[in-house]
C-alpha positions, 0 to 999 in steps of 0.5 A: 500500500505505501508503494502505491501511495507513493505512485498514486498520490505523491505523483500529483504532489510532485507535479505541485511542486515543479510547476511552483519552480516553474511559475516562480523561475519564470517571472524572472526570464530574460532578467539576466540573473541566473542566480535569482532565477534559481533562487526563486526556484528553489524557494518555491520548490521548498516551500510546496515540498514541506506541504506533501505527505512523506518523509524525504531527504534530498539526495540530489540537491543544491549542494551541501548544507554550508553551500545551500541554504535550501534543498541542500543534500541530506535536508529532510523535507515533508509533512512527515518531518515537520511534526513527528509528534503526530504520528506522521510515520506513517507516510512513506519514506523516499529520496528525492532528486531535484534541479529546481531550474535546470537551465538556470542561464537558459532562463536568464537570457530567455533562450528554450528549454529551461525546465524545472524537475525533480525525481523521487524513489524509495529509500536507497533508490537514487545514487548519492553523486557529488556535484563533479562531472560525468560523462555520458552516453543517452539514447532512446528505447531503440538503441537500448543495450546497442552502446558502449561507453567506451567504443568509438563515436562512430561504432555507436552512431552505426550501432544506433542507426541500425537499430532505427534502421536509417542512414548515420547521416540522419541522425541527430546528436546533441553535445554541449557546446564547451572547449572539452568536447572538441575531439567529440564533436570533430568524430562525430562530424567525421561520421556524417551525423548531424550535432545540435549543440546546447548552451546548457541543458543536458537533462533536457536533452538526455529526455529529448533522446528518448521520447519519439518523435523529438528528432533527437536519437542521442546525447554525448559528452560530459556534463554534471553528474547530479544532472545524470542521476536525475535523467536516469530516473527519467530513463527508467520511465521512459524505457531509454538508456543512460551509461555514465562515469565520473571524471576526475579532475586529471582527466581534464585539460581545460583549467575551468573544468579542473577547478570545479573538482575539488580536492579530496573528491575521491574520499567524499565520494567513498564516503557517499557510498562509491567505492569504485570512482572509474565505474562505468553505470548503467541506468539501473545502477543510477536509479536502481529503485523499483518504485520512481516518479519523475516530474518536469515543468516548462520554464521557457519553450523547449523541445517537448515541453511549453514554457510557462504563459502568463495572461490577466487572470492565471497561469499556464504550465506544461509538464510532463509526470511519469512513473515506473514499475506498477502501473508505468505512465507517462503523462504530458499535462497541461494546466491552467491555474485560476488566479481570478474571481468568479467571471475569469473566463479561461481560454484554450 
């Protein structure tokens, strides 16, 4: 019974929550501050969750407690950790990723596909990364188990093509835009397939490669490793595959990436729990719960999300909730919230 609570009941809480990060991020769109932007984020995202029935803890969040005031990692959030004297153990307990504003610049400058996202599983049921860098390989449910991680960019276009049965050169690959990634971009390019480069935005991404009809067949590349957690959990739902490793500070060449690794991040990542540093992980090994929920709410336009729309009298948000295992769906809802008196006259 508290599984399906959690499926059943919590899935609309979650949807809740994403689309107040949603609504708040999107009044700052455009202003230029992506710091604000996220703040308002997860302030709103916060303040829902303590509203929900469960006990959760972040797993995934804003960083650790000294870097983040709110939704930092380790925080207990819920109704069922606001007043234990209440006897509200009864409410499940669960782990809970979240990116409150994934696309913080995005959302700063206007551009597509901010989104707002959390995932939630069972205790035990998200793996506990750092916040370092992660490379990753993502593809659909055609192409699942026909990649490697480390086999050449263009055994895996030719493995990928295959199975969609079409020619290389139709497919579309998307990369992060950044100095690390030349090499990559060059080999794919080599292969006569097709690159979109991103500003930011891996999850996104990474859930655009495995919904049809996006126009995306896979996601390369290094991105956050927080981000790969969370789109595991979105591959669970949706039937697609993540393979993913950690990078090490010495396995980069560009100074700006070298500096967001700190020191010692090797023990603290033992001491979350990963033994081996060079593993390589597959979907399971990222989202292994049985029991996930995973919500997204538009921020700005993207490819399988609307953003955010505000008119005189309300709000209106697109999102997308899934879940997997017992009863697996996927729903895209789109919603109009009221904000007017009893003449508001609602347009479709």
């Amino acid at each position: 019974m508290r599984e399906r609570k959690m499926e059943h009941e919590l899935g609309l809480d979650f949807l809740r929550v994403v689309e107040a990060a949603a609504i708040a991020s999107a009044h700052t769109m455009g202003q230029g501050d992506r710091k604000y932007s996220d703040q308002v984020a997860v302030e709103a995202m916060r303040d829902v969750m303590d509203t929900l029935p469960m006990r959760g803890e972040i797993v995934i969040g804003e960083g650790e407690r000294d870097e983040a005031p709110m939704l930092y990692i380790g925080e207990k959030v819920g109704l069922g950790y606001k007043n234990t004297a209440s006897g509200d153990d009864k409410f499940p307990e669960v782990d809970i990723a979240v990116d409150p504003l994934e696309g913080t610049n995005l959302c700063a400058m206007g551009s597509a596909n901010a989104i707002a996202v959390m995932a939630c599983a069972e205790k035990n049921g998200l793996l506990r990364a750092p916040d370092i860098y992660m490379e990753k390989l993502i593809v659909g449910p055609s192409s699942k188990g026909a990649v490697r991680l480390d086999a050449p960019v263009k055994e895996n276009l030719e493995a990928i093509a295959r199975r969609l049965d079409r020619d290389i050169e139709d497919l579309v690959v998307i990369v992060l835009d950044r100095p690390r990634h030349k090499k990559l971009i060059d080999d794919i390019r080599e292969a006569k397939a097709r690159i979109r480069l991103i500003t930011d935005g891996d999850l996104s991404a990474g859930i655009s490669a495995a919904v049809a009809g996006s126009g995306v067949h896979a996601v390369m590349g290094i991105g956050g490793a927080p981000e790969g957690v969370l789109t595991a959990a979105a591959m669970k739902c949706l039937n697609g595959q993540i393979l993913a490793r950690f990078v090490l500070k010495e396995q980069l060449e560009d100074q700006e990436d070298r500096s967001r690794i700190p020191e010692g991040v090797v023990d603290r990542m033992r001491e979350m729990g990963i033994e081996d540093p060079r593993r390589i992980y597959d979907t399971d090994d990222l989202a292994p719960g049985k029991h996930i929920i995973f919500a997204a709410t538009g921020v700005t336009d993207g490819t399988i999300l609307r953003g955010v729309r505000f008119f005189g009298t309300g709000t209106r948000t697109h999102s997308i909730i899934m879940a997997s295992e017992r009863d697996k769906f996927v729903r895209f809802i789109d919603t109009v919230h009221v904000e007017g008196g009893p003449d508001t006259v609602v347009r479709f």
